[in-house]
N, C-alpha and C positions, 0 to 999 in steps of 0.2 A: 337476797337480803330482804327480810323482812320490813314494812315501812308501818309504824304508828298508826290506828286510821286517825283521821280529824273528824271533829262534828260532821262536816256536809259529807264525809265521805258514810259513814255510819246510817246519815239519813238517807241517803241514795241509798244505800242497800237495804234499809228496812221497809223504803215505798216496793223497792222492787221484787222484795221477798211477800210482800202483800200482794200486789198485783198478780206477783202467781199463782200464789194459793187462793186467789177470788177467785180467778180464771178456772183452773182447776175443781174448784169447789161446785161452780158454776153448773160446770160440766157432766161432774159425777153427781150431780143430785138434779137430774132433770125426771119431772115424775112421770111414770110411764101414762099412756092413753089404755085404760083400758076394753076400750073396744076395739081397740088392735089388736090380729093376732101375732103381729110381727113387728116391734119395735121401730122407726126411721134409724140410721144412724144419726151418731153426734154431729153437728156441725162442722163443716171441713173449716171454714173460714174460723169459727171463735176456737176449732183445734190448734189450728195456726196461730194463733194472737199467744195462746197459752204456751206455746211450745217459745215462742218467742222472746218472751217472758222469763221464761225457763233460760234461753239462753243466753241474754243479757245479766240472768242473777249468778249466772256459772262464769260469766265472763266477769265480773265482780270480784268472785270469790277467787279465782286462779289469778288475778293483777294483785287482791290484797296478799295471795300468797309469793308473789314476787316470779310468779314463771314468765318466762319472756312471750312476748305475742307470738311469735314464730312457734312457740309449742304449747299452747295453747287447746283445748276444745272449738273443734269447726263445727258450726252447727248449718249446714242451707235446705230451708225450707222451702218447698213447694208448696203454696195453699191451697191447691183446689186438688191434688192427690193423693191417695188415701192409702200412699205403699212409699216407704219406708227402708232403709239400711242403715244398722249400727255396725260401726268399725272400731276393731281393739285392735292398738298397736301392740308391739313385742316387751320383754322385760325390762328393756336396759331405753325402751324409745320414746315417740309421742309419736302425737296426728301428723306430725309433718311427715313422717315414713310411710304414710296412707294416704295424702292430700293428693294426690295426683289420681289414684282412682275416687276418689270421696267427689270432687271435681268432676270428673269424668261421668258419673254414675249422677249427682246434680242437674248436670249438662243435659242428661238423658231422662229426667223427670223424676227422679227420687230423692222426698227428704234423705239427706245423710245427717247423722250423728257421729262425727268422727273424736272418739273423745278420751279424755287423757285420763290414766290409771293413777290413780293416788299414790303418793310419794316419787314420782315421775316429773321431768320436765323439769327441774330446777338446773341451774347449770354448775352442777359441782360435781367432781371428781370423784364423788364418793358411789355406790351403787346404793340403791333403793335399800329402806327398811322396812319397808311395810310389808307385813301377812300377804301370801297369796289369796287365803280367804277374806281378807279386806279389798282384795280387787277384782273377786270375783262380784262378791255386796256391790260394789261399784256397779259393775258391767250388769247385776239384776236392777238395780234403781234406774238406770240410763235404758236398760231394756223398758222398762215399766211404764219410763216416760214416753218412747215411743206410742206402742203399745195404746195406750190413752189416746193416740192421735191418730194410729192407721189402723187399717184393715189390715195386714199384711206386713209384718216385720222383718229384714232378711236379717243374720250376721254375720260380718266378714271379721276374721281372725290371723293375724299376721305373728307368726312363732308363737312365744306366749299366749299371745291374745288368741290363738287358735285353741289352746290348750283350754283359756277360760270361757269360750264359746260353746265347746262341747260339755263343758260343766256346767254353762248357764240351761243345756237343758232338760237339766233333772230337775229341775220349780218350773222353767217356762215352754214356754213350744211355738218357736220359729217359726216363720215358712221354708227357713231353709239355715243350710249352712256353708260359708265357701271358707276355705281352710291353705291360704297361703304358708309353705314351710310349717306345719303344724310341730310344736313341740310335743312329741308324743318318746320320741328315742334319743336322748344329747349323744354329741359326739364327747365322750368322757373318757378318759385315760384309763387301761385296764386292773390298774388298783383302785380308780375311784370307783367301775362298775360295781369290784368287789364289793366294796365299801356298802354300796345301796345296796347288793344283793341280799347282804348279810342283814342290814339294819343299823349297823353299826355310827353312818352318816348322820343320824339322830342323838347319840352320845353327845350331851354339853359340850367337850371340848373341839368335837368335830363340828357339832354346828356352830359353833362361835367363829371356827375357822373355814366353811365352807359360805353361813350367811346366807345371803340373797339368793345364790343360786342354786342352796337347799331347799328354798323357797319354792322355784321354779321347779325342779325334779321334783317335788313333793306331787304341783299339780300335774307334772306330766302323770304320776302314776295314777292319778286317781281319775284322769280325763281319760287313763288306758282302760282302766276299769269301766268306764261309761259304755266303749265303741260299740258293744255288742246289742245295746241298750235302747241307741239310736234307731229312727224313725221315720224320718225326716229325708229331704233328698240331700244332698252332699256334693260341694265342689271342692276339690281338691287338688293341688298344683307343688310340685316340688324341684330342685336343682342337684344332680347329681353329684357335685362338688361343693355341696352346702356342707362347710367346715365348721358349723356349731349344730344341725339339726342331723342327723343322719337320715336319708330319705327312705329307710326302712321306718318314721314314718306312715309315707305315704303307704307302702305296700299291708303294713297294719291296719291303717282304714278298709282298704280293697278287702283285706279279708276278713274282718268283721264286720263291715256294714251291709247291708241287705239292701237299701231303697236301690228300685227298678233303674230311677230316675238320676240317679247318684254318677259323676266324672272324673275322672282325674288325668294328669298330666305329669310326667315325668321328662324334666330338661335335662339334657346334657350340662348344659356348662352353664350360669349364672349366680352363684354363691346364695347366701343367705337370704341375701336383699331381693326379691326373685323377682318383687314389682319392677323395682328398680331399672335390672334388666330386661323384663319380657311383657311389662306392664301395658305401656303403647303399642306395642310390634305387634303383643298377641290376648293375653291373659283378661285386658278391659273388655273387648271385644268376644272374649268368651265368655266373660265373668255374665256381661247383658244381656247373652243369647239365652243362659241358664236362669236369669231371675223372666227372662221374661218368658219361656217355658215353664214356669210355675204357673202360669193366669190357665 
């Protein structure tokens, strides 16, 4: 539920929508030396203040939107490192389905961005209305803002959010990509496969009755259309008895992506939720060997 703002709440948020955009401002108009032939980087330290900044005006905006702290955007900064990982949770999720590596990955010296997808995160019964392409816009802006502040950007994609990872890099270019349960194949009943084959899931009446998760198969197909596209190295991890993602999948990436550098991993048993299951035991500890095989 929506709450009113009051005055002081209003002016809080207008000091702190200023204080980012100085920061930022700051930032992007430092004038070059030109007896240099190679620029210094930005400041790590007043990158940190800005990113900061940034995350208190984000924590503002999702309290006046009424989402509970628990699912919320995480944001932990490290100031004096100049690498980076954004994490997108799945369709129906938040950060908190990510918080345990977002944490893990913190712990081991990299800002995380662990951040919540628009129309997400509120507590009602109802599924998401918002455009997939309104949350991919998301996942570019939140990419951007890293970006501004490291050398080195990773992004981890959980279902969904794997889906809009691999879309995020037809404008941007990662250093990498890790791709938990990627939504790339639903596990769909064999009149609804028809259905997409045909086109037909697009007809008004059908998408009024399908909704949200026409949404979702929209982007799997157009993140299918990317894989061959890809560039970049690729970590990939899935669950055999994953009852909404079909791990065919994973074996899609294996054969259309090309980098030397690129992993994957096929579980036997652990359902959708794959962090969940195999996150601590094995997958954090893989996931850091691979970002840090990138340097």
């Amino acid at each position: 539920m929506n709450i009113p703002p009051n005055d002081q709440d209003l002016k809080r948020f207008g000091q702190l929508t200023l204080t980012a955009w100085e920061l930022e401002h700051a930032l992007d108009n430092v004038v070059p030396d030109p007896e240099l032939e190679e620029q210094p980087p930005r400041p790590v330290r007043a990158a940190a203040m800005a990113l900061r900044a940034h995350a208190r005006l984000q924590g503002e905006m999702e309290t006046r939107l009424g989402v509970p702290k628990e699912h919320r955007t995480r944001i932990g900064i490290q100031p004096e490192v100049d690498e980076s990982v954004l994490l997108v949770h799945g369709s129906t999720g938040t950060p908190q389905d990510l918080d345990g590596l977002a944490r893990f990955l913190h712990g081991q010296g990299y800002t995380v961005y662990n951040m919540l997808l628009p129309g997400h995160g509120l507590e009602s019964a109802n599924l998401p209305v918002v455009k997939w392409k309104a949350c991919l816009n998301e996942v570019q802006l939140r990419y951007r803002v890293l970006a501004r502040h490291s050398r080195l950007v990773h992004v981890v994609g959980f279902s969904f959010g794997g889906a809009l990872a691999i879309l995020l890099t037809r404008q941007e270019q990662p250093a990498s990509l890790s791709l938990f349960a990627p939504a790339l194949v639903p596990r769909v009943p064999l009149g609804t496969r028809l259905l997409m084959l045909m086109g037909l899931h697009r007809l008004p009446p059908l998408r009024r009755r399908i909704g949200w998760n026409l949404e979702v198969f929209e982007s799997m197909e157009r993140a299918k259309s990317q894989l061959g596209k890809l560039r970049l190295p690729i970590y990939a991890a899935h669950c055999e008895d994953d009852a909404r993602i079909d791990p065919a999948s994973l074996r899609l990436l294996q054969k259309r992506t090309r980098h030397r550098a690129s992993r994957f991993r096929l579980f036997k048993t652990g359902g959708h939720m794959i962090l969940a299951a195999h996150g601590e035991t094995t997958l954090n500890d893989a996931l850091l060997q691979f970002l840090r095989d990138r340097h």
